[in-house]
C-alpha positions as CSV (number, residue, x, y, z in Angstrom):
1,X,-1.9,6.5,21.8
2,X,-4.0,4.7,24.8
3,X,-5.3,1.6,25.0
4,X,-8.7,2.6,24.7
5,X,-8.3,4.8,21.9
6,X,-6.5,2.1,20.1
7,X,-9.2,-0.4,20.4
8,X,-11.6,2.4,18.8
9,X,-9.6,2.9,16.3
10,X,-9.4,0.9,12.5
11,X,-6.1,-1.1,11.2
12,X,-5.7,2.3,8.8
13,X,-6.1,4.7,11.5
14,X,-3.6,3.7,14.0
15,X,-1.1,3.4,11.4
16,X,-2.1,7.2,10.6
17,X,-1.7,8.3,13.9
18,X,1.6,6.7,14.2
19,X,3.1,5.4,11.7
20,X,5.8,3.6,13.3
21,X,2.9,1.0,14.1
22,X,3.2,0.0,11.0
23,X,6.5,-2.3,11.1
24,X,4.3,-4.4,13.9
25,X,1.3,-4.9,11.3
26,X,3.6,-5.8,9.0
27,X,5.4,-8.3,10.7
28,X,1.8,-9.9,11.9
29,X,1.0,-10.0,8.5
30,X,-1.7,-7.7,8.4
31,X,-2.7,-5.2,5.6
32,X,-2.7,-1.6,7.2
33,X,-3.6,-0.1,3.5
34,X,-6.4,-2.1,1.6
35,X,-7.6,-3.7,4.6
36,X,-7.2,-1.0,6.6
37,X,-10.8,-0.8,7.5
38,X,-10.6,-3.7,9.8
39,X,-10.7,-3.0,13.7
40,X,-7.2,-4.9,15.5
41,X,-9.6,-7.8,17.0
42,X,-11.1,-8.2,13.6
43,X,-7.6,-8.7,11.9
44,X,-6.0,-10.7,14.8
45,X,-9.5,-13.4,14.9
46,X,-8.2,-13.4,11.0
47,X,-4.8,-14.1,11.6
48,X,-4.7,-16.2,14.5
49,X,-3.2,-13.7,16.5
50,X,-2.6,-12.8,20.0
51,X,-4.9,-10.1,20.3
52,X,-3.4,-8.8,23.8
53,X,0.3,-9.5,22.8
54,X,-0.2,-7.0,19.9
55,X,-1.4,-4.4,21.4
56,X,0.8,-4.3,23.9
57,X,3.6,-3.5,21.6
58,X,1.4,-0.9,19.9
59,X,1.1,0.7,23.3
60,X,4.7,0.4,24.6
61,X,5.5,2.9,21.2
62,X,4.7,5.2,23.6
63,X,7.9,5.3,25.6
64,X,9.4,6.2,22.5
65,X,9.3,9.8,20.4
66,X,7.3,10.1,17.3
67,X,9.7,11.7,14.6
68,X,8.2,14.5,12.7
69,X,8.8,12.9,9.6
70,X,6.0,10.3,9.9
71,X,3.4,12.7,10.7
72,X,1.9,12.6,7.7
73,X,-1.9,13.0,8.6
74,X,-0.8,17.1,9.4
75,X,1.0,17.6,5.7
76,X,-1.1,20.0,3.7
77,X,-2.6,18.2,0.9
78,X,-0.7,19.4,-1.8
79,X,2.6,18.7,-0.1
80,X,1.1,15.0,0.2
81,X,0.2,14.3,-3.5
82,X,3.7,16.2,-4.3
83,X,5.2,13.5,-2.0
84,X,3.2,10.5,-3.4
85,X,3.8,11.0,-6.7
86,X,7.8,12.3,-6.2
87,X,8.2,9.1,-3.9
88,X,5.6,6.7,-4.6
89,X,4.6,6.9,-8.3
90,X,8.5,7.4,-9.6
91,X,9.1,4.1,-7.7
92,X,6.7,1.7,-9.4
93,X,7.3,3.6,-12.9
94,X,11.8,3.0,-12.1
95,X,10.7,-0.9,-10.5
96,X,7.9,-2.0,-12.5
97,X,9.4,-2.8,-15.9
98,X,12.0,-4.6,-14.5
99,X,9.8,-6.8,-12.1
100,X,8.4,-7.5,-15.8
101,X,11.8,-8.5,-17.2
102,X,13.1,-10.3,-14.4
103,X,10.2,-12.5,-13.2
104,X,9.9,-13.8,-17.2
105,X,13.2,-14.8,-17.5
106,X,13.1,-16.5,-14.3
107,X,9.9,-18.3,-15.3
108,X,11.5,-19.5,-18.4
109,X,14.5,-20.6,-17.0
110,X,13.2,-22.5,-13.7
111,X,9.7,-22.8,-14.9
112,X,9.8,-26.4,-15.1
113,X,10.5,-27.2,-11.8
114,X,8.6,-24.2,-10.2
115,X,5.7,-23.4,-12.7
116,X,4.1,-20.9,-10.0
117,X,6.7,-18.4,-11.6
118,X,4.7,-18.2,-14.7
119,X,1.6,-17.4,-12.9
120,X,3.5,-14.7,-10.6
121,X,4.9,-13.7,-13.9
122,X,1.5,-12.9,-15.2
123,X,0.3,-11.4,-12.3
124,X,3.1,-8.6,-12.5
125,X,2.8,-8.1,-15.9
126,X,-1.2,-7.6,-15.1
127,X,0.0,-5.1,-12.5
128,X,2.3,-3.2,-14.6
129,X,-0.4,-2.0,-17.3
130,X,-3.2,-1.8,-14.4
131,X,-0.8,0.2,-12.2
132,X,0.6,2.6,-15.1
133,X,-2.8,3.7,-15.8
134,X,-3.6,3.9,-12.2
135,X,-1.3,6.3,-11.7
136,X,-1.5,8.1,-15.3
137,X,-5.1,8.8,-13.7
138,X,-4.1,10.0,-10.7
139,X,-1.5,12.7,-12.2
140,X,-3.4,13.9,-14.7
141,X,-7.1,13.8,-12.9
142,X,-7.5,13.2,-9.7
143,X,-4.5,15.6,-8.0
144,X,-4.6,18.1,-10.0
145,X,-8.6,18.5,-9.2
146,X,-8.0,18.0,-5.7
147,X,-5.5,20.9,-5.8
148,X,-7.8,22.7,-7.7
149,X,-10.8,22.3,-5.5
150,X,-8.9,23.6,-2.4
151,X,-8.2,27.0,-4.7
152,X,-11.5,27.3,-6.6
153,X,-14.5,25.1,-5.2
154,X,-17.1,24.1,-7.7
155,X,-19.2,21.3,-7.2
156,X,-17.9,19.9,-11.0
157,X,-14.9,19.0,-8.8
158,X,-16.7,17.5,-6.4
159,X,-18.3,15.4,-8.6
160,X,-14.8,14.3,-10.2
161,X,-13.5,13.7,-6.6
162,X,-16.0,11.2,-5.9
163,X,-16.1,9.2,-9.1
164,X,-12.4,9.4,-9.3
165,X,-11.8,8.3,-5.3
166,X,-14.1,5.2,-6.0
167,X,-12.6,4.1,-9.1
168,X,-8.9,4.0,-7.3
169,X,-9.5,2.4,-4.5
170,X,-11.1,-0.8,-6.1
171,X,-7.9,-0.7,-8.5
172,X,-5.7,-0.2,-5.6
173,X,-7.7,-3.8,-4.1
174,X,-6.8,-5.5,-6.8
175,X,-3.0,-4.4,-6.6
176,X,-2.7,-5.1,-3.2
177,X,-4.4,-8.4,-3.4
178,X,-2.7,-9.4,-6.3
179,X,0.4,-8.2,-4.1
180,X,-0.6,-10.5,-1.4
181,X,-1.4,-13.4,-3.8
182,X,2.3,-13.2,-4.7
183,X,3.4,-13.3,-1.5
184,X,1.4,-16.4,-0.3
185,X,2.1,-18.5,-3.1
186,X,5.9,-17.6,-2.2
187,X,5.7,-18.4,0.8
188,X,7.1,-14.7,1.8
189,X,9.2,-14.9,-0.9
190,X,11.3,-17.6,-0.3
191,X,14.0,-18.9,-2.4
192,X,14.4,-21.9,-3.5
193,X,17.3,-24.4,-3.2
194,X,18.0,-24.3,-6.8
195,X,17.3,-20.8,-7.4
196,X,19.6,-18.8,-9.2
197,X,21.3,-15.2,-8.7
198,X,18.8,-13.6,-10.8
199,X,16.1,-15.5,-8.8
200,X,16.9,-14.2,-5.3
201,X,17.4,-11.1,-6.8
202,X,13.7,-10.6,-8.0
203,X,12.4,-11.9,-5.1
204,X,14.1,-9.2,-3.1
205,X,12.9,-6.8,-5.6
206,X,9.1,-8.0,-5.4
207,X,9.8,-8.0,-1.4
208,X,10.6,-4.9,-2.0
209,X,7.7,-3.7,-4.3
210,X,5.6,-4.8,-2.2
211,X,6.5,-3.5,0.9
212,X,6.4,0.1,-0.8
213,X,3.1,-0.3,-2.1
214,X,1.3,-0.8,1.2
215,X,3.1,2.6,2.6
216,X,1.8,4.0,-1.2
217,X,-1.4,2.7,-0.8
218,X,-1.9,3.6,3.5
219,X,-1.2,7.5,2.3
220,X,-3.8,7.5,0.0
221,X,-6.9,5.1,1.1
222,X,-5.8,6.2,4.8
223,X,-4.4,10.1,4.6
224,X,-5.5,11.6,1.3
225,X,-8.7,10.3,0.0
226,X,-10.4,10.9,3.5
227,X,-8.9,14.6,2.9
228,X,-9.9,14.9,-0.5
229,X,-13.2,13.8,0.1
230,X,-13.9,16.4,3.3
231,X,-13.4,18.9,0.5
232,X,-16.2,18.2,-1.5
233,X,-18.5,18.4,2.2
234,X,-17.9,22.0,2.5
């Protein structure tokens, strides 16, 4: 990856090309998955960022080998939804009730003192029935259409592809903002001095959850809608 090609390139597709760039988004704070559309000047002028600084790390990746693992831009696209869905989807269906569980009891135990945790309460219990269906959607529409379509073409699953596409990636915005809203108010998920255990323990696990979501979400805004959609061109 050369500098010029990187400064051509979107947020998203520079963490396609090597995924390994993604540790350096995340610790700039910037959203390789939902905001993935952004160029690196864009989202550095938004973070107050050292424009120059970053890319220099990007580019000194170079030195180093690119595993085979990451490349997930050359997977066939039925390997990929395999992937998400045995990865991704079995993670938030295992995680996501217990986010539910955990940040109530929290908020009614140090509510009080820190009544944010009610509304980061609500916000994950938004997420849970949003994201459920999300992905109910996806397993039962969207993938097994796309796998279809590569098989049998018809333009009925070309239309599906396109509605269906649309409709997840504004519900995939609103987890990932929602995501991000969490993480703001706090403040990277920081502890309190009085919190409990059971508090430091959730806020690992929505550290967690959110960390997994972005990688969730990069594959498919980033890898497997652009895929999907080249399908319904031909």
């Amino acid at each position: 990856m050369n500098q010029l090609n990187l400064n051509e390139k979107t947020v998203g597709e520079i963490v396609t090309d090597d995924f390994r760039t993604s540790a350096i988004f995340k610790e700039a704070g910037i959203d390789f998955c939902c905001g993935g559309q952004q160029t690196v000047k864009e989202a550095c002028v938004e973070k107050g960022i050292n424009e120059n600084d970053l890319v220099e790390r990007i580019n000194n990746l170079n030195e180093e080998e690119i595993s085979p693992t990451l490349n997930y831009k050359d997977w066939d696209v039925p390997f990929l939804i395999d992937y998400i869905v045995n990865t991704h989807h079995k993670y938030v269906v295992k995680t996501l009730p217990g986010l539910v569980f955990y940040t109530q009891k929290i908020a009614s135990v140090h509510g009080k003192h820190h009544p944010e945790l009610t509304d980061i309460s609500n916000k994950i219990a938004t997420i849970n029935v949003e994201l459920t269906s999300h992905l109910k959607q996806e397993e039962e529409v969207l993938f097994p259409v796309v796998k279809s379509e590569i098989q049998n073409p018809t333009e009925k699953s070309k239309g599906i592809i396109k509605t269906e596409i649309s409709r997840m990636l504004g519900e995939h915005d609103f987890a990932g903002r929602t995501m991000d809203e969490i993480n703001q108010i706090t403040d990277g998920y920081k502890v309190p001095a009085d919190g409990c255990n059971t508090y430091r323990v959730t806020f690992k696990l929505l550290g967690q959850f959110e960390d997994d979501l972005h990688i969730h979400v990069h594959l498919e805004n980033n890898i497997l809608f652009p895929q999907a959609l080249k399908l319904t061109e031909k």
